[in-house]
KEVOBA-864028 format. One record per residue: residue in one letter; residue number from 1; x, y, z of N, C-alpha, C, CB in turn. Coordinates in nm, 4 decimals. Each point is the difference from the previous one (the first is absolute). Glycine has a CB too. Example, Ala and Ser with C-alpha at 12.3 -4.5 7.8 and 13.67 -1.06 7.14 Angstrom:
REC type seq      n.x      n.y      n.z     ca.x     ca.y     ca.z      c.x      c.y      c.z     cb.x     cb.y     cb.z
REC    A   1   1.3190  -0.5690   0.7800  -0.0890   0.1190   0.0000   0.0900   0.1200   0.0000  -0.1892  -0.1173   0.1246
REC    S   2   0.1542   0.2223  -0.1966   0.0820   0.1190   0.0060  -0.0770   0.1090   0.0730   0.1184  -0.0628  -0.2145
END
This chain:
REC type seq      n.x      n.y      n.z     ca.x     ca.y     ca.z      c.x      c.y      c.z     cb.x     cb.y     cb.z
REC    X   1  12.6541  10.3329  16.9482  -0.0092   0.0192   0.1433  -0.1484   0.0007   0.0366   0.2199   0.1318   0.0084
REC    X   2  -0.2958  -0.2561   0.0288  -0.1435  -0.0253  -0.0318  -0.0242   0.0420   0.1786  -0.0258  -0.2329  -0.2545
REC    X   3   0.1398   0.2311   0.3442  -0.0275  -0.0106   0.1621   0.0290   0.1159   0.0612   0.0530  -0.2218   0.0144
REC    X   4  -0.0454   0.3738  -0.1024  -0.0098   0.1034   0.0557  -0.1149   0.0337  -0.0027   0.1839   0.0444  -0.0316
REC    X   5  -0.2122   0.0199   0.1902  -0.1660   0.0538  -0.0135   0.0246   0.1457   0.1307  -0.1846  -0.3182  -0.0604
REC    X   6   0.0977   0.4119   0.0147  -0.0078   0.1215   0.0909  -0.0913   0.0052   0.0970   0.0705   0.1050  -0.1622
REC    X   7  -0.0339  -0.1149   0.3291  -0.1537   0.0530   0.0193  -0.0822   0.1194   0.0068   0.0508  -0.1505   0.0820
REC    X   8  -0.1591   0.1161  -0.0666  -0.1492   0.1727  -0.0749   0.1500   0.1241   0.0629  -0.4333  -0.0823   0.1193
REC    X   9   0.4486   0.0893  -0.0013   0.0944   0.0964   0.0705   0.1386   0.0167  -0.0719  -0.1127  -0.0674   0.2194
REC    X  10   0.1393  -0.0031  -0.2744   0.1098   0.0220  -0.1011   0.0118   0.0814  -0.1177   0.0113  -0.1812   0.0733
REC    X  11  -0.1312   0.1259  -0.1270  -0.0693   0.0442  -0.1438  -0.0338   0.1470   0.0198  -0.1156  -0.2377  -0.0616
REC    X  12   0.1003   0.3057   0.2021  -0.0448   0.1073  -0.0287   0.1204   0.0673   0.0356  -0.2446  -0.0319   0.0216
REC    X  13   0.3475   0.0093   0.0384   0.1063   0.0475   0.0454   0.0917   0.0707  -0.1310  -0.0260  -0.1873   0.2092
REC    X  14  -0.0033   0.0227  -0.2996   0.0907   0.0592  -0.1251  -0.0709   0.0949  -0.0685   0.1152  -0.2005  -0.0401
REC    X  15  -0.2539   0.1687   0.0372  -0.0381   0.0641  -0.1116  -0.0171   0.1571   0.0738  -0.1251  -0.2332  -0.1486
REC    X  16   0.1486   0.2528   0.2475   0.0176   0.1875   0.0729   0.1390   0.0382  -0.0363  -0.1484  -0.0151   0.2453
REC    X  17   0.2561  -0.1071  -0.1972   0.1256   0.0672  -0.0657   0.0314   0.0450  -0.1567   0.0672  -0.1338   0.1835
REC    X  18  -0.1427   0.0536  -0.2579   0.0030   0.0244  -0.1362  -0.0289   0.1434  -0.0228  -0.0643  -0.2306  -0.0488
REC    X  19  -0.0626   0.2432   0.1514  -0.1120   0.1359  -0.0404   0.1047   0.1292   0.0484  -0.2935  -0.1288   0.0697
REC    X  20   0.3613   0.0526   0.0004   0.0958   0.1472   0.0899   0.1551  -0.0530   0.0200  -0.2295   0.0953   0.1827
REC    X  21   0.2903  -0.0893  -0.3114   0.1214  -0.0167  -0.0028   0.1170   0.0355   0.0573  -0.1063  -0.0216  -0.1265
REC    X  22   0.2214  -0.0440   0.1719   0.0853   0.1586   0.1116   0.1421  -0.0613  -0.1075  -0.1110   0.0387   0.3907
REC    X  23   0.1552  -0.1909  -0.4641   0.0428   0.0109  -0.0413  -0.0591  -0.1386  -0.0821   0.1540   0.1850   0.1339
REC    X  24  -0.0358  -0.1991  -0.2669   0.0029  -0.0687  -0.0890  -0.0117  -0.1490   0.0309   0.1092   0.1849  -0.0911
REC    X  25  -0.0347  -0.2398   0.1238   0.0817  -0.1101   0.0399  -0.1061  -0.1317   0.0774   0.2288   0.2019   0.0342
REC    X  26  -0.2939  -0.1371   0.0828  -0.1003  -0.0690   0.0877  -0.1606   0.0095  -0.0850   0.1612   0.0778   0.2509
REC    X  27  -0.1580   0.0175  -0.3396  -0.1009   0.0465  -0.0768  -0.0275  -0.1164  -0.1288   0.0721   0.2692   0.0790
REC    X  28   0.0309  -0.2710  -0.1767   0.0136  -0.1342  -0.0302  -0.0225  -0.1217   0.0370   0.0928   0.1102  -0.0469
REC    X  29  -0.0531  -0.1437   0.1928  -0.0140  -0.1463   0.0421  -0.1486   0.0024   0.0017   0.2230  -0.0505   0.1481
REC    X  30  -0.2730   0.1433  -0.0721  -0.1492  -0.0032   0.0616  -0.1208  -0.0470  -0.1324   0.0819   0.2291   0.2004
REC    X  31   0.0075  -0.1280  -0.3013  -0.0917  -0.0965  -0.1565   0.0614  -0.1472  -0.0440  -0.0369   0.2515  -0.1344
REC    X  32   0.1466  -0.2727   0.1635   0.0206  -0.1515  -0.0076  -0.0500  -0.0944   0.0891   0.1717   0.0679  -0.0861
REC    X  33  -0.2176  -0.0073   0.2262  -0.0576  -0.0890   0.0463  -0.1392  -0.0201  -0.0018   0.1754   0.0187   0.0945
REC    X  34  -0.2425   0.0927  -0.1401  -0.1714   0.0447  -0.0304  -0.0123  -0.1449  -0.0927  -0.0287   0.3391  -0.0223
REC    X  35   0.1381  -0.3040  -0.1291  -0.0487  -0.0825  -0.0742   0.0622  -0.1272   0.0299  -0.0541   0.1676  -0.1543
REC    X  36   0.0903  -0.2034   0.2040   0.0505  -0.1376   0.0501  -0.1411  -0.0862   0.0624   0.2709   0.1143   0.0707
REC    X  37  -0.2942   0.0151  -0.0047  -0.1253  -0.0677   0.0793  -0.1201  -0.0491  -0.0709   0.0632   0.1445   0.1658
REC    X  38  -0.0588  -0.0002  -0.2906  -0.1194  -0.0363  -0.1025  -0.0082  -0.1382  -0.0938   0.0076   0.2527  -0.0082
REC    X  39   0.1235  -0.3019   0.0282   0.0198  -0.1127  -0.0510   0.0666   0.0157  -0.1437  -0.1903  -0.0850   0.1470
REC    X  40   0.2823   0.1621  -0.1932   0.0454   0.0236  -0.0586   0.1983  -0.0967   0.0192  -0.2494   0.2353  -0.0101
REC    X  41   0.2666  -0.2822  -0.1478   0.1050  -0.0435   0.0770   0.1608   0.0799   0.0165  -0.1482  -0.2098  -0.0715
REC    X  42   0.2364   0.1456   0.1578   0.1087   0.0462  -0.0040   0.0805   0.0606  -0.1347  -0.0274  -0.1506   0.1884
REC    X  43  -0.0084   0.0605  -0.3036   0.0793   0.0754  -0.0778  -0.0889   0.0968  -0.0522   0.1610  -0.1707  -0.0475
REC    X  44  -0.2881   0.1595   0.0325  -0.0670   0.1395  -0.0598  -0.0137   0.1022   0.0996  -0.1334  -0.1218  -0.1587
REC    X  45   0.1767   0.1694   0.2822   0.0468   0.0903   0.0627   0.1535   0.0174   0.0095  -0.2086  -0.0291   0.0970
REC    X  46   0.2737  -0.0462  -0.1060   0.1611   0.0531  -0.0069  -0.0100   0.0811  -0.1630   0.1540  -0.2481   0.1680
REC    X  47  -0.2004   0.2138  -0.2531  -0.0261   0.0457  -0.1250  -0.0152   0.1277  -0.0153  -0.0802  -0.1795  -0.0322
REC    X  48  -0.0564   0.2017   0.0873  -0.0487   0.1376   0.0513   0.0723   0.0838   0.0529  -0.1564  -0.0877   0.0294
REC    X  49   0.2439   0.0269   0.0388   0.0545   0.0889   0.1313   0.1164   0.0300  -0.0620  -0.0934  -0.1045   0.2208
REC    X  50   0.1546   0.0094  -0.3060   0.1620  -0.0012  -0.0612   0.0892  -0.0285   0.0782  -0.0346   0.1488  -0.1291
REC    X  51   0.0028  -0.2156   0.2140   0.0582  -0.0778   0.1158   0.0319  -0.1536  -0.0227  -0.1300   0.1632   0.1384
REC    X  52   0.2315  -0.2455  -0.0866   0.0029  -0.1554  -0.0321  -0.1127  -0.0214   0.0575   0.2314  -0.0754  -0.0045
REC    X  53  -0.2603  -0.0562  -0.0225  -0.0613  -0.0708   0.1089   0.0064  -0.0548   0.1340  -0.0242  -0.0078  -0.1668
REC    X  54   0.1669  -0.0175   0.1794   0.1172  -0.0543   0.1038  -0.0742   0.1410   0.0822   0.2922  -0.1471  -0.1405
REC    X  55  -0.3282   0.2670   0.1283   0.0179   0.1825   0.0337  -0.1735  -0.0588   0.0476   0.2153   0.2333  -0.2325
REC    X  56  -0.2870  -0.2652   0.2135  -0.0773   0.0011   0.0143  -0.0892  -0.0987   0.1243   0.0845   0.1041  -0.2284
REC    X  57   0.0011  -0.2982   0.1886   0.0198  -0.0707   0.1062   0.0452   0.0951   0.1051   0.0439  -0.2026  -0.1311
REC    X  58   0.0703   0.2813   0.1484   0.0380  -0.0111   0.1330  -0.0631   0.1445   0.0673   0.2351  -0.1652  -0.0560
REC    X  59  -0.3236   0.2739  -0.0443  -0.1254   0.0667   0.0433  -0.0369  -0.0641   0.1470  -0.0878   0.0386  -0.2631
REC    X  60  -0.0007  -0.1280   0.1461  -0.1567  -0.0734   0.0497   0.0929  -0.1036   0.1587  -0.1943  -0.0538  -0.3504
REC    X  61   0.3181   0.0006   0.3101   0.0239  -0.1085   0.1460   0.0078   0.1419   0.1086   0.1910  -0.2716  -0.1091
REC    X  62  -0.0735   0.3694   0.0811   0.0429   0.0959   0.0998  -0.1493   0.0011   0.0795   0.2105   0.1594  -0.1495
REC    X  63  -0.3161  -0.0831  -0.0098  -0.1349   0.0555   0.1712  -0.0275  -0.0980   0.0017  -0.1325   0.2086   0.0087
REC    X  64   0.1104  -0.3325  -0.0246  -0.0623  -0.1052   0.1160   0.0417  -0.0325   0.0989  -0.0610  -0.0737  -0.1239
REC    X  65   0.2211   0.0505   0.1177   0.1013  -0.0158   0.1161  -0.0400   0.1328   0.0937   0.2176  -0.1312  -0.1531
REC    X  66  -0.2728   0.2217   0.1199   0.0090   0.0945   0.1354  -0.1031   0.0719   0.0322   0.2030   0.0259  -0.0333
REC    X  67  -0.2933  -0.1319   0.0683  -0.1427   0.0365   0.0102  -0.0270   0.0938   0.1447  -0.0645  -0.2425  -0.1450
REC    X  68   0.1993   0.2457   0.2383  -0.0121   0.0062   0.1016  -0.0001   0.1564  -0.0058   0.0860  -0.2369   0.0777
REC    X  69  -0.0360   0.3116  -0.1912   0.0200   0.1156  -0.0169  -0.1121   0.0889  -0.0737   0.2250  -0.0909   0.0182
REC    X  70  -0.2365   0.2239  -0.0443  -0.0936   0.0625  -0.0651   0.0421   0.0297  -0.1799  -0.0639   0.1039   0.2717
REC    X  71  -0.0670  -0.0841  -0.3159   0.0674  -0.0140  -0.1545   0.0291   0.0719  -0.0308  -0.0738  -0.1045  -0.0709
REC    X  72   0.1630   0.2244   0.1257   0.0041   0.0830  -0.0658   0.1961  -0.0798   0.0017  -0.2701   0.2453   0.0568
REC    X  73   0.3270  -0.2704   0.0546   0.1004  -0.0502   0.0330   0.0460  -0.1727  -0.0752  -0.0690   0.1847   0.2223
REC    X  74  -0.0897  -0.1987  -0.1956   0.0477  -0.1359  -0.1113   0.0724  -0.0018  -0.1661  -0.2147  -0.0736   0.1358
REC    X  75   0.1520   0.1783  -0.1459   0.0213   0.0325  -0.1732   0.1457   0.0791   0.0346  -0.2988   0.0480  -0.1338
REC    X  76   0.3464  -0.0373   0.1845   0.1256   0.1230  -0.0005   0.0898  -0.0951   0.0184  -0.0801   0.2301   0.1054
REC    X  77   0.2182  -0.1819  -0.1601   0.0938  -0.1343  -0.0242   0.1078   0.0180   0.1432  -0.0032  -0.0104  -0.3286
REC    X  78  -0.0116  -0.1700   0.2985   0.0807   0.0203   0.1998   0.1542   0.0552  -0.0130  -0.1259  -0.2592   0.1259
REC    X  79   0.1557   0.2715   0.0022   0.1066   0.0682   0.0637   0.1073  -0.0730  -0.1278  -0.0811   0.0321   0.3210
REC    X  80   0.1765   0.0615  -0.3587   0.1133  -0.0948  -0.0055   0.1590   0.0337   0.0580  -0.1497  -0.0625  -0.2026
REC    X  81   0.2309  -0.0779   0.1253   0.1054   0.0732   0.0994   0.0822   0.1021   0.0148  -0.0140  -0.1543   0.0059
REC    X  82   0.0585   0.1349  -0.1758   0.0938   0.0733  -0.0240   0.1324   0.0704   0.0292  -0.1730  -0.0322  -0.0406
REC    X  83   0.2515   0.1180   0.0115   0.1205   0.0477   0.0206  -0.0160   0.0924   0.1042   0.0752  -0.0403  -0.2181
REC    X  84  -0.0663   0.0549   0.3663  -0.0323   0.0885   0.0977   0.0954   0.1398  -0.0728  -0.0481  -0.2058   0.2432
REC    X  85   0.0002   0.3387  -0.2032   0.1120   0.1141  -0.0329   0.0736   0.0033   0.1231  -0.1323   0.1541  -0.1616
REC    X  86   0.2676  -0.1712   0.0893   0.1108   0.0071   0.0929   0.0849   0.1121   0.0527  -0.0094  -0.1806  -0.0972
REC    X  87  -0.0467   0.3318  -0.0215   0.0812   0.0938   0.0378  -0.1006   0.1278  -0.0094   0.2345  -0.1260  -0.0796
REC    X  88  -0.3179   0.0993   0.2060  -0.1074   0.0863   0.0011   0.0577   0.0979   0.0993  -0.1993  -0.1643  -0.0621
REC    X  89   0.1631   0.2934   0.0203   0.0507   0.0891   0.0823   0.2140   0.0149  -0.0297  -0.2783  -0.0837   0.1992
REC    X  90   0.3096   0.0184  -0.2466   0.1633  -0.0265  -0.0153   0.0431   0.1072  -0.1278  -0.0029  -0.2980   0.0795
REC    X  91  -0.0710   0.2254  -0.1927   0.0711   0.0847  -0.1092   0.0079   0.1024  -0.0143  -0.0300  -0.1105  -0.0786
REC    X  92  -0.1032   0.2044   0.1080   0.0204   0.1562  -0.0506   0.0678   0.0613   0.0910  -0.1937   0.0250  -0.1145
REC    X  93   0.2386  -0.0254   0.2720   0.0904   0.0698   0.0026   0.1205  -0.0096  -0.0075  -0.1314   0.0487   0.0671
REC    X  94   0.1755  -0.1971  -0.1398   0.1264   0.0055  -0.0577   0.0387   0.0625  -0.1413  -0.0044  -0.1843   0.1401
REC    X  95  -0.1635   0.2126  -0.2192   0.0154   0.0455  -0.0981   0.0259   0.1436   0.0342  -0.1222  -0.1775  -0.1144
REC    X  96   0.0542   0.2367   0.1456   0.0112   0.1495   0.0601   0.1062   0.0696   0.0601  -0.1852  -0.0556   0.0296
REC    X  97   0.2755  -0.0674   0.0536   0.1298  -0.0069   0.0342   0.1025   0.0789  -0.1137  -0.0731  -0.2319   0.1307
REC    X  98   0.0544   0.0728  -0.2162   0.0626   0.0824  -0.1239   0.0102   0.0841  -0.0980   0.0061  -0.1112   0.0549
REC    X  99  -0.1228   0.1114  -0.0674  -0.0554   0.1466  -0.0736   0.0508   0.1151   0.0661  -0.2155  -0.0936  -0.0632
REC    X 100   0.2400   0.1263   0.1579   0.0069   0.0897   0.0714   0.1937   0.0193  -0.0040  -0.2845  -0.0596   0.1471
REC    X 101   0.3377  -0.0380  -0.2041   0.1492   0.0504  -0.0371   0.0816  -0.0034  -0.1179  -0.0057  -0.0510   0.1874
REC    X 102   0.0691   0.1019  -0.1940   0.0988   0.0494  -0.1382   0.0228  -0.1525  -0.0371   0.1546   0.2600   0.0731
REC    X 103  -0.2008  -0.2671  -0.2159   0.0201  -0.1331  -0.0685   0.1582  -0.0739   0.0550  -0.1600   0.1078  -0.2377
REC    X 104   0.2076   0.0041   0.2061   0.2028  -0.0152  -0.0172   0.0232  -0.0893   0.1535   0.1020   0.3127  -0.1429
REC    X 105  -0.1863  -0.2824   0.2367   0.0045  -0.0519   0.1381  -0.0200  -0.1650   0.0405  -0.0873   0.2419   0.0265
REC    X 106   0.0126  -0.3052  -0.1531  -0.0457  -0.0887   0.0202  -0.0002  -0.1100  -0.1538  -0.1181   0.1600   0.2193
REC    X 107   0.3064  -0.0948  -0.2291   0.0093  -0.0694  -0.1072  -0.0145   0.0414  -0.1693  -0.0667  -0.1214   0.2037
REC    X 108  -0.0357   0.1786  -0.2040  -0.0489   0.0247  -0.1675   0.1056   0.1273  -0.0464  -0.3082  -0.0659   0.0278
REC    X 109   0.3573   0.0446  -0.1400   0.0538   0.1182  -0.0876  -0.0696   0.0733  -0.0949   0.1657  -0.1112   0.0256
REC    X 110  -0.1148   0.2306  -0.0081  -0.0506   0.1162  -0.1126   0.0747  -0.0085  -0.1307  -0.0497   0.1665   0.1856
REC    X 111   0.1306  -0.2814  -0.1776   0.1065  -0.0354  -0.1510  -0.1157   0.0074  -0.1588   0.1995  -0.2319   0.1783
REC    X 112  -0.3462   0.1737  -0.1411  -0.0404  -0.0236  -0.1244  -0.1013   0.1058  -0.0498   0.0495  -0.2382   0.0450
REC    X 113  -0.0027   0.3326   0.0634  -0.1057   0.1516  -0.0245   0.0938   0.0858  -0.1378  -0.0951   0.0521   0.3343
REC    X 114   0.0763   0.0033  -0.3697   0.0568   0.1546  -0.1037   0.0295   0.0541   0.1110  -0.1459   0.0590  -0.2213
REC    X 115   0.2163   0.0277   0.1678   0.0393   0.1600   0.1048  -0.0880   0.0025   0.0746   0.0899   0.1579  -0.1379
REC    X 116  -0.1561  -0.0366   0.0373  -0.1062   0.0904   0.0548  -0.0792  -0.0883   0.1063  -0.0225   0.1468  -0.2289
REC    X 117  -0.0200  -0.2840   0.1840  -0.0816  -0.0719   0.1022   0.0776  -0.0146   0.1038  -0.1310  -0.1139  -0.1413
REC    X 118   0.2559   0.0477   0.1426   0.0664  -0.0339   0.1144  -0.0101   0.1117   0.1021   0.1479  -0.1453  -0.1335
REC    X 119  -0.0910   0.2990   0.0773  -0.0575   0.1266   0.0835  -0.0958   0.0009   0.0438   0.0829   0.1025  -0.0904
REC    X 120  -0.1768  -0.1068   0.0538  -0.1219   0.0495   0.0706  -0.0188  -0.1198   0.1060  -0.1203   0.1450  -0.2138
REC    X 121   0.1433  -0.2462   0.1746  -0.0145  -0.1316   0.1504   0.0841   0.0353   0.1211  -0.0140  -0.2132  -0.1626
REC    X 122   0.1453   0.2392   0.1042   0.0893   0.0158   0.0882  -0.0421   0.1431   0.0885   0.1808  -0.1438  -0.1647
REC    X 123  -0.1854   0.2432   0.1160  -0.0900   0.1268   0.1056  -0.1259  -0.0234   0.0282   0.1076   0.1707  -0.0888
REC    X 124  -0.1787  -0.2206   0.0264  -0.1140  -0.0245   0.1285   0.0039  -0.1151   0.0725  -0.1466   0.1124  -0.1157
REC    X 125   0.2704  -0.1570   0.1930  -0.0050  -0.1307   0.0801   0.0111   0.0572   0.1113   0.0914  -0.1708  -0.1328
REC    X 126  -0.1267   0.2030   0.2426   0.0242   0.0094   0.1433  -0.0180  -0.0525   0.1063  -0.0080   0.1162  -0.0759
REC    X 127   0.1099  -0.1404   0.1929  -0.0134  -0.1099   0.0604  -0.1430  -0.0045   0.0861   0.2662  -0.0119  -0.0072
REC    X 128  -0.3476   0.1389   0.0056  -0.1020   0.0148   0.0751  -0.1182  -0.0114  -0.0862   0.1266   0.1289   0.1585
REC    X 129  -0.1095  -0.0596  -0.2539  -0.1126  -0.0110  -0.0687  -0.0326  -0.1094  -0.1072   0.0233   0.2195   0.0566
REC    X 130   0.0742  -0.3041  -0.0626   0.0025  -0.1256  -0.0790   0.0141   0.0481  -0.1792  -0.1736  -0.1416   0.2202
REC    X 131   0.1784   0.0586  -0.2879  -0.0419   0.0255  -0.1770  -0.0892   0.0595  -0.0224   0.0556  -0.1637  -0.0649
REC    X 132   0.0191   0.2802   0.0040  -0.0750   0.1045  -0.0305  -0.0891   0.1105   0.0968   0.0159  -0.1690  -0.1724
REC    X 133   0.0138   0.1660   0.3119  -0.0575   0.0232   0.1222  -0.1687  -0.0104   0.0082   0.2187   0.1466   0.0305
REC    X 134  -0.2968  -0.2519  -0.1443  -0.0602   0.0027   0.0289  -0.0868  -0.1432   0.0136   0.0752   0.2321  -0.0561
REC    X 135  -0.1557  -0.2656   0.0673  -0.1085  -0.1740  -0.0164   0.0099   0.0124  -0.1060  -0.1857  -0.0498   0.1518
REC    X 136   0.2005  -0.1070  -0.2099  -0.0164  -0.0712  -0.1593  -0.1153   0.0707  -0.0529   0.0806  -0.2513   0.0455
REC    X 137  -0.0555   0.2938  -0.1547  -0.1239   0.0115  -0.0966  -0.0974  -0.1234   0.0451   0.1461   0.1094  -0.2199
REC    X 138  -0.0978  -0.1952   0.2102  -0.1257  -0.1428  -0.0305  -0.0998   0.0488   0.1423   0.1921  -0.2781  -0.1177
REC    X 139  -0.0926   0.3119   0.2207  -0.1130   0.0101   0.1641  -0.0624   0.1171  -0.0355   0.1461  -0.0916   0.2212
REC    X 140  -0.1028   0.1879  -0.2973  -0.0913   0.1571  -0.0491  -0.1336  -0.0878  -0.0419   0.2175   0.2086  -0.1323
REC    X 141  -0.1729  -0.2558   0.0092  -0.1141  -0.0245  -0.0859  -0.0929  -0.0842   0.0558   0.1285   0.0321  -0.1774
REC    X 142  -0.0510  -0.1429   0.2822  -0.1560  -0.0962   0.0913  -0.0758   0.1302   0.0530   0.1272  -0.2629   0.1311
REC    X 143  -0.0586   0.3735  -0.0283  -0.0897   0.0595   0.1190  -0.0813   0.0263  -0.1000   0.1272   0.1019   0.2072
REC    X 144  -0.0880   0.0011  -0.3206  -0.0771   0.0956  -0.1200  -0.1185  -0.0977  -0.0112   0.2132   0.1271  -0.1609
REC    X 145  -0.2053  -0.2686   0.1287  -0.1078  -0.0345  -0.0567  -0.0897  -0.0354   0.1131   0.1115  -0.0658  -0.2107
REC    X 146  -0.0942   0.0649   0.3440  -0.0664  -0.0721   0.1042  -0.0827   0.1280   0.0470   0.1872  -0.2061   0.0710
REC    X 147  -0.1133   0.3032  -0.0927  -0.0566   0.1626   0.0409  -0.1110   0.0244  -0.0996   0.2389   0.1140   0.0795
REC    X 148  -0.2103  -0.1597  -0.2099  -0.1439   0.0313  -0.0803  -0.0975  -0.0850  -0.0601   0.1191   0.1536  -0.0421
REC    X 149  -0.0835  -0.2729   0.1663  -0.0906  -0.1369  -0.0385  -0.1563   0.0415  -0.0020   0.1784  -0.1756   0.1279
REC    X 150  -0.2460   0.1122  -0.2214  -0.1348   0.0553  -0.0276  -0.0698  -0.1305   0.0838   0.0249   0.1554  -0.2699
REC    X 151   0.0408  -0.2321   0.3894  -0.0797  -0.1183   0.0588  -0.0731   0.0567   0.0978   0.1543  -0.1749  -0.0405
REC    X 152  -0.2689   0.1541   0.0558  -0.0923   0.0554   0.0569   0.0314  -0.0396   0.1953  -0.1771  -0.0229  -0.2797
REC    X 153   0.2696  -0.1035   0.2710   0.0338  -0.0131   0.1499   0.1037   0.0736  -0.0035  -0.0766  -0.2122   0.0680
REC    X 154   0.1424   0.2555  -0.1683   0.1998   0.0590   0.0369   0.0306  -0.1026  -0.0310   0.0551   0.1489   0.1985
REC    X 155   0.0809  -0.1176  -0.1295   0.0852  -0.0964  -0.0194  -0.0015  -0.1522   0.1018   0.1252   0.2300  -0.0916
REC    X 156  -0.0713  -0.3358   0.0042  -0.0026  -0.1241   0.0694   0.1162   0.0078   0.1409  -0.0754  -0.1315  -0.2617
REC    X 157   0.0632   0.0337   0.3196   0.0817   0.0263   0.1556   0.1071  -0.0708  -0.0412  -0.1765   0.0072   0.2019
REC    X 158   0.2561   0.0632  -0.1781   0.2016  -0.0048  -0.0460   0.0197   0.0493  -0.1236   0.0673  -0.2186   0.1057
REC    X 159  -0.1339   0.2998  -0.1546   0.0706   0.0966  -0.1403   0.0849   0.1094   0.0776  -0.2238  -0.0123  -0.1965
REC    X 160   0.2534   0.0875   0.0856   0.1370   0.0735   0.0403  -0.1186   0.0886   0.0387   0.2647  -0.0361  -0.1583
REC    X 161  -0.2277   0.1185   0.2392  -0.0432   0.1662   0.0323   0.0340   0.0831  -0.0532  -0.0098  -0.0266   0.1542
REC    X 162  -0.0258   0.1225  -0.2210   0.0670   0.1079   0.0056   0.0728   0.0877   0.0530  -0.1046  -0.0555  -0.0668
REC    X 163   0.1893   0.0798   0.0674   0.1039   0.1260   0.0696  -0.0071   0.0905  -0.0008   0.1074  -0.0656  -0.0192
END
């Protein structure tokens, strides 16, 4: 690739993102394209990088194709399409729904419990207080861990809360 070239304003762009990383990914390209520029070839930077080369062509075309943009956006991989989420907001309170009633209600049997187990399911089912009248262990153990997250922001936006 003898017809890639950076201009001076480029060269310093990458070489600041390098100096001040925010992630991996754009951090990489910015040295594939440094040395691209240095005249180094395609396969002795895909090499380096452990990347194809094919990974590397379409680097160097993407930021040229979008000169119109800033580099920090050039290097970041475009939009794609993907599988939209279809049941956002839908599932958990159908999960919660059910959680919240006597297995026997919704089909499932206590046939493959022992006694003693089958007892104890069967008295703590109430139609108000759901299995076991209380939240799944599994939702205990998210709040528990979100309550003693050592992340210096807290918690990320849509973790469970605590109760």
């Amino acid at each position: 690739m003898t017809d890639f070239m950076l201009t001076r304003r480029e060269r310093a762009k990458l070489h600041d993102l390098i100096a001040h990383p925010h992630d991996a990914q754009p951090t990489l390209r910015a040295y594939a394209l440094l040395w691209l520029d240095d005249g180094e070839s395609v396969s002795d930077v895909a090499h380096r990088l452990g990347v194809t080369r094919q990974t590397v062509y379409n680097w160097a075309s993407h930021f040229q194709a979008r000169t119109d943009l800033q580099i920090a956006v050039r290097l970041a991989d475009a939009p794609r399409s993907g599988r939209p989420c279809t049941a956002a907001g839908v599932i958990d309170p159908l999960i919660e729904a059910v959680i919240k009633r006597d297995p026997r209600s919704v089909g499932l049997s206590l046939d493959g419990l022992d006694g003693p187990a089958a007892g104890r399911v069967s008295a703590r089912c109430t139609p108000t207080g759901g299995l076991f009248g209380q939240r799944p262990r599994s939702h205990r153990a998210v709040a528990h861990a979100v309550e003693t997250s050592t992340s210096p922001t807290g918690p990320a936006p849509g973790d469970v809360a605590a109760s």
